[in-house]
C-alpha positions, 0 to 999 in steps of 0.5 A, spaced: 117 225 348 113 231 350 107 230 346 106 238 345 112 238 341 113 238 334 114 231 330 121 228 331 123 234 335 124 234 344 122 240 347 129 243 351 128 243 358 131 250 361 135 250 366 134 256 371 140 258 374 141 257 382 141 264 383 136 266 380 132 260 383 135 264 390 133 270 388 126 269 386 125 266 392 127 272 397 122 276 392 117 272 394 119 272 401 119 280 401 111 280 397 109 273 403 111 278 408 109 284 407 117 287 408 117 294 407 122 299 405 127 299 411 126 293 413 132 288 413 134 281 410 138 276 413 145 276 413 149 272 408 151 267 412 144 265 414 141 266 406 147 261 406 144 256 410 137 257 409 138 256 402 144 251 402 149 254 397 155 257 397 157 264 399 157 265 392 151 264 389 147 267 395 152 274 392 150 273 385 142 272 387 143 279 392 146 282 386 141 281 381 135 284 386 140 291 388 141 291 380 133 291 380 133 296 385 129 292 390 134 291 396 141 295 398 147 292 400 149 295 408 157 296 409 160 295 416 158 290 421 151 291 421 151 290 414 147 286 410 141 286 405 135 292 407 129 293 403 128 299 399 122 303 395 124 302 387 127 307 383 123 311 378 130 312 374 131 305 374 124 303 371 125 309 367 132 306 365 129 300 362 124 302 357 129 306 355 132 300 353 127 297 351 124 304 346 132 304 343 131 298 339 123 301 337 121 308 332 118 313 337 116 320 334 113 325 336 105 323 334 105 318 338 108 321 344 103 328 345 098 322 343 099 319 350 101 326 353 094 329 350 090 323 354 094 323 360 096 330 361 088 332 362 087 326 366 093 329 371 090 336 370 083 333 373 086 329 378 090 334 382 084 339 382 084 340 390 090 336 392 095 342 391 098 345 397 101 351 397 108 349 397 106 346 390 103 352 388 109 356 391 113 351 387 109 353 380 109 360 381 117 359 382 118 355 375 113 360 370 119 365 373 124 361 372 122 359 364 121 367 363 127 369 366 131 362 362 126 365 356 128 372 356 135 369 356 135 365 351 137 360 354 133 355 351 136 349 355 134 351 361 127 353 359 125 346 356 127 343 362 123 348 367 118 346 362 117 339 363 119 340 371 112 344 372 109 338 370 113 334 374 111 338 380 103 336 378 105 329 379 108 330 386 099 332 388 097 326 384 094 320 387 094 316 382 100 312 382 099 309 375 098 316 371 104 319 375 108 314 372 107 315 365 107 322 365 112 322 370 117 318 364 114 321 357 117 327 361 123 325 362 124 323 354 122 330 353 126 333 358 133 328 356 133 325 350 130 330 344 135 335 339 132 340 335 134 341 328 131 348 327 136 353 331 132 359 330 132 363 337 126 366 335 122 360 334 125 357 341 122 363 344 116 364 342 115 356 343 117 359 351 112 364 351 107 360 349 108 354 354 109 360 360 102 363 357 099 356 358 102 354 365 100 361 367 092 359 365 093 353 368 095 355 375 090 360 375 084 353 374 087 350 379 086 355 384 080 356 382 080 348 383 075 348 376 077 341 372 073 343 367 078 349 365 084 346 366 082 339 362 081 344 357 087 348 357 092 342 358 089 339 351 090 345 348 097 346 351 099 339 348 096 340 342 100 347 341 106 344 344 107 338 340 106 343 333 112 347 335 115 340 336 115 339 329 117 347 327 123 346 330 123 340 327 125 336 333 127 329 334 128 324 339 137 322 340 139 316 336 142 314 342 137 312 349 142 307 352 147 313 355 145 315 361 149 321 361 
């Protein structure tokens, strides 16, 4: 009997599943070495062998990976299992899931966004390109043009889209990604109760007014300035959030 468990009780053994078994191993044959995006895994029939275990097996531990997203599947002679970079939807996917069974709200949201969009602000400051710069000036236009329209959709997409254009600079792979999926539940999963135009509008002008500020502090690459107006632009966005009495979809499992 294990003597870690509980009087009269015998701990239950799990047993992994020989896929599973098959597929970890692939993973840490990817990490041990070094496979990068494009290289290529062997074939089938030689995973067949290596492992000793049926054609089967070897498509189910092959499927699990293409599901995480970590190898794709080639067709045709020269087919087989290659390497791919990981897909940010496919994580974003994830903690979808994961937040459907959670209560999410706005404070917690612009709490996180208040920090790591200042954090964003001060790490692109002399990193953009003029192609992002192009890109910024490109998406202020768009938002006054969709605003002046009243096409609210559009506006709040090009909203979130600026600063996903912020995160293209960035080098701080961590901070890309969590901005780069508090927008994406901004830009997909939120409803608004308020229908007034008026407020939608006048939500736009405002976001417009800071973006202008901002782009205007990151040409003159001064931290200290775009830190300060990404704080205010957070604050001021969130406010609206809650006039227009916004709130995020019941249903964050769709993924269209």
């Amino acid at each position: 009997m294990d003597q870690d468990a509980p009087a009269g009780k015998e701990r239950r053994l799990t047993r992994i599943k020989l896929s599973d078994q098959v597929a970890e191993d692939i993973r840490r044959r990817i990490a041990r070495d070094g496979l990068l995006p494009g290289d290529r895994l062997p074939h089938e029939r030689a995973l067949m062998e290596h492992y000793g275990c049926s054609k089967g097996t070897i498509r189910e531990a092959l499927k699990a990976l293409e599901v995480e997203g970590l190898v794709r599947m080639l067709s045709g002679p020269n087919g087989g299992p290659e390497i791919q970079p990981a897909s940010i939807d496919i994580v974003t996917q994830q903690l979808r899931q994961y937040l459907h069974f959670q209560k999410i709200d706005f404070a917690q949201v612009y709490e996180l966004r208040q920090s790591l969009e200042v954090s964003l602000a001060r790490n692109v400051i002399g990193k953009l390109t003029p192609e992002h710069f192009r890109r910024l000036e490109e998406n202020i236009r768009v938002c006054e043009a969709a605003n002046a329209a009243q096409d609210r959709a559009v506006v709040r997409r090009a909203e979130t889209e600026f600063h996903d254009i912020l995160c293209e600079a960035s080098d701080n792979v961590i901070l890309v990604f969590m901005c780069r999926f508090l927008n994406s539940m901004l830009r997909d999963l939120v409803s608004y109760r308020s229908e007034s135009m008026r407020e939608h509008e006048i939500f736009g002008e405002a976001n417009i007014e800071s973006h202008r500020q901002l782009l205007a502090a990151f040409r003159a690459e001064d931290g200290d300035a775009a830190a300060r107006i990404m704080h205010d632009h957070m604050c001021c966005a969130e406010s609206y959030m809650r006039r227009l009495d916004a709130s995020f979809r019941s249903d964050l499992l769709s993924r269209f």
